[in-house]
N, C-alpha and C positions, 0 to 999 in steps of 0.2 A: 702394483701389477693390475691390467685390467683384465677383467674376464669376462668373455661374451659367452652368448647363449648356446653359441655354436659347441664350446667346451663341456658346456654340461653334459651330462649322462641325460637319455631321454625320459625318466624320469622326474628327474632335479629341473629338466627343461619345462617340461607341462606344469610342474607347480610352480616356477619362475612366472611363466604366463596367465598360469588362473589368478596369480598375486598381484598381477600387474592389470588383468581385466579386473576384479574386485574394485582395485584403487580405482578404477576409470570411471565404473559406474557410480560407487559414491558420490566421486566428483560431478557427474550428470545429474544425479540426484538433488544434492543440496545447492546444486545451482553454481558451484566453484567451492575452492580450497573453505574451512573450515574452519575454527578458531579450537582448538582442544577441550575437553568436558570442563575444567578449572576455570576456564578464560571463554568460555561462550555465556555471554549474558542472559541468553532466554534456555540456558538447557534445562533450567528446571523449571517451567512453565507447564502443566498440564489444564486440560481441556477440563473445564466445570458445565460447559454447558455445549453440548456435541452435536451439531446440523441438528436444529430445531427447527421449523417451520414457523417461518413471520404470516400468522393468519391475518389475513386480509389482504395479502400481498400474494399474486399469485405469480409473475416474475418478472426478468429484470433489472432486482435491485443489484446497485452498483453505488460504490463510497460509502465512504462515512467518517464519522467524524463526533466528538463528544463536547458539548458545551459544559464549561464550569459553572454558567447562569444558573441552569434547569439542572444538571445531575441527568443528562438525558445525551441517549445517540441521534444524530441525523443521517439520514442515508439520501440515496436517490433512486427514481426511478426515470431507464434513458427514453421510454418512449412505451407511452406518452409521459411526456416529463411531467416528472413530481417528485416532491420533497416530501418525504415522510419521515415521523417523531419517534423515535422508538425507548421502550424504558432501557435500564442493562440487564433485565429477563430479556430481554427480545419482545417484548407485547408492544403494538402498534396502538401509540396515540391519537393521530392524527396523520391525514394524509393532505398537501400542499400543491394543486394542480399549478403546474407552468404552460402559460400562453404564448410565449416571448423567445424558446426556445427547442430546438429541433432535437438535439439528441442530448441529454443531461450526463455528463456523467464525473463530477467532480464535486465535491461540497469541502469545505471548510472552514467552521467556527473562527470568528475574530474576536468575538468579544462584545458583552451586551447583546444587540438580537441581528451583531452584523455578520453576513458568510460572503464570502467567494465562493462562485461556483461557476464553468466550464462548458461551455459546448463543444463535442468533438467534431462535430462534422466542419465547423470554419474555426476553429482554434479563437472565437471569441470570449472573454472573459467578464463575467458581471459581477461587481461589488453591491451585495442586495441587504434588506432588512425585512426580516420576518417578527410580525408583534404576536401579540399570545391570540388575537382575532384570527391569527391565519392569512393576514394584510400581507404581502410583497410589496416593497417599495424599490426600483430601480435607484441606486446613486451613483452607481457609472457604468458605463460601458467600455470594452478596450479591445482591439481585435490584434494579435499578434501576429505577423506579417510572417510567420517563418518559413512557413512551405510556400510553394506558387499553388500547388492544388491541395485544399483540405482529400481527407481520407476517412475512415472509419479507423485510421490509426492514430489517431491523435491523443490528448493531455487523456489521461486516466490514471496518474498521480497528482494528488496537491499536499504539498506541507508546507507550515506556517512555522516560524520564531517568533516569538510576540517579541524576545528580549530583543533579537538582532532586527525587526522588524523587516522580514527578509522571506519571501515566497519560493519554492524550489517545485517546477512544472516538471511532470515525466511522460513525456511522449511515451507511447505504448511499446511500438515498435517499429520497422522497417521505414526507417531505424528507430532503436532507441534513442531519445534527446532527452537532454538534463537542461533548465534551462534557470538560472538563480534570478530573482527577479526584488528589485527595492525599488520603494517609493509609489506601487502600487496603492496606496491607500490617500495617495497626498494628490495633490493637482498639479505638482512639480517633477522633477529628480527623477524620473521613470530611469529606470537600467535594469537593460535582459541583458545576461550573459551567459552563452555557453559554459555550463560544468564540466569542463574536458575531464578535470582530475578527476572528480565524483564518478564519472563514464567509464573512463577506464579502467578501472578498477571493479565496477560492479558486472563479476559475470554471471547474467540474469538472460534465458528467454522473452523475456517481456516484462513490463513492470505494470503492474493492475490499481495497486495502490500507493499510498505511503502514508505517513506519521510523523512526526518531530516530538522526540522525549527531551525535553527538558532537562530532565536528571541527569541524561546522560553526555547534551550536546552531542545528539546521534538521530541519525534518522532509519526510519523504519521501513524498508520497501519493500512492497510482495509480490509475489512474481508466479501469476497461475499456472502458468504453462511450466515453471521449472518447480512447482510444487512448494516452494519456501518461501520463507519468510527470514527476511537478511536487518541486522541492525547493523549502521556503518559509522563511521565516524564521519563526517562534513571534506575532511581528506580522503575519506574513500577506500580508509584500513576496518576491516571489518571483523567488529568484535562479537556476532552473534549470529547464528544460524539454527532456525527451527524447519524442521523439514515437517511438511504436513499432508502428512501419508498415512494410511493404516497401520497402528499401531507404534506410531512415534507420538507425544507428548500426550499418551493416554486416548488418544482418537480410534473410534471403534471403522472411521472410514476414508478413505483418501477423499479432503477439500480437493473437488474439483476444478472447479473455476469462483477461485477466491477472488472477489472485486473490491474490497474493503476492511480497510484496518484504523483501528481507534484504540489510542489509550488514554484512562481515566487520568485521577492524581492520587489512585493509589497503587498503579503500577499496573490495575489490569489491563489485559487483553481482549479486544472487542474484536470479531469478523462477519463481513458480509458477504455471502458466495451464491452465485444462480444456481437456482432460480428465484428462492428466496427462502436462504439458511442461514440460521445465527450460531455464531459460537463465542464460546469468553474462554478467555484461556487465563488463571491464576498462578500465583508463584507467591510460595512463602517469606521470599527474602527481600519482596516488593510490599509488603503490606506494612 
């Protein structure tokens, strides 16, 4: 038997509808549907280190990214571009001026002292080397033809597989693009490909960063404007939902415009959000 709303008593009817606005805004909230408290991989992740201020950095910074070399974060700064070292306290090492590039906003560690890192404004892509001098060495340059006109909306996610040797670029927004990319690092085999299934399935206002966990053959994607932070499976079934708001995963304040996410190899959680605020977010069952 169906029953509609019309049958209810006007009572039964109003709580019908405040039950059905609740559901609505959660789902606005965490950015789409949800994985249950048992089955959500980051719900027991709380904040150790809560919008800190990177001293030195006045703002900005955008990405990041964690070397296994050093035991150290990489971030960016879009303009003027720079790369700068940070410990996982948040304290600024070293800062990395770029001459070469217009608007920075993507890094990602490969391995020894090589990064990819991203220009938005022409969707150009550089495979660089950074020595402990602070040296930049160009080794390739690559410009990805996707749009006819760059924008201010361009790559502002990179993740890396070392295992799959396989790059996943995230357009920002308008529209969001997923783009799976191999053979970047060879002089051969280049293939970009549309991740339609990864896209449709992630429903996100925009995507600001991302990650690739290992552990979990899952990627990590943050999304400032819809306030969370999403682990997905490479299918694009998504097993983890952190909302990062006042007073969800111990945060005394809603991340406002979170630009960067990094995890260590012991499970932590790294972020970088404007103007220039650090957070680590820990979990027991990661250590």
């Amino acid at each position: 038997m169906r029953l509609s709303a019309r049958c209810l008593n006007p009572p039964l009817r109003v709580m019908l509808l405040l039950a059905l606005l609740i559901v609505g805004v959660s789902d606005v909230v965490s950015g789409g549907a949800a994985p249950d408290g048992d089955n959500n991989s980051l719900a027991d992740y709380r904040v150790t280190i809560d919008g800190e201020r990177i001293a030195g950095v006045k703002k900005n910074v955008s990405s990041l990214t964690w070397s296994d070399k050093s035991d150290t974060l990489f971030s960016t700064i879009n303009k003027p571009a720079a790369i700068i070292e940070l410990t996982k306290q948040g304290q600024l090492l070293r800062t990395i001026p770029l001459d070469f590039i217009r608007d920075l906003e993507t890094i990602e560690f490969i391995g020894d002292d090589t990064f990819v890192i991203s220009d938005e404004s022409d969707y150009s892509i550089y495979v660089i080397t950074i020595n402990a001098q602070s040296q930049v060495n160009i080794i390739k340059k690559l410009k990805l033809d996707l749009y006819e006109t760059p924008t201010n909306d361009g790559f502002e996610g990179l993740a890396w597989s070392r295992e799959k040797k396989t790059f996943w670029f995230f357009k920002e927004k308008r529209p969001i693009g997923i783009y799976k990319v191999t053979g970047l690092l060879n002089n051969d085999h280049l293939t970009i490909a549309k991740d339609n299934t990864l896209q449709q399935q992630l429903n996100v206002k925009d995507i600001s960063g991302a990650e690739f966990n290992a552990r979990q053959n899952s990627l990590l994607i943050l999304s400032h404007e819809s306030r969370v932070l999403k682990e997905v499976k490479t299918d694009g079934d998504v097993i983890g939902v952190m909302t990062l708001t006042e007073g969800h995963h111990g945060l005394e304040h809603t991340i406002r415009q979170a630009e960067g996410i990094a995890m260590d190899n012991q499970g932590s959680l790294f972020m970088v959000a404007e103007p220039n605020l650090f957070y680590r977010f820990t979990s027991n069952t990661t250590q």
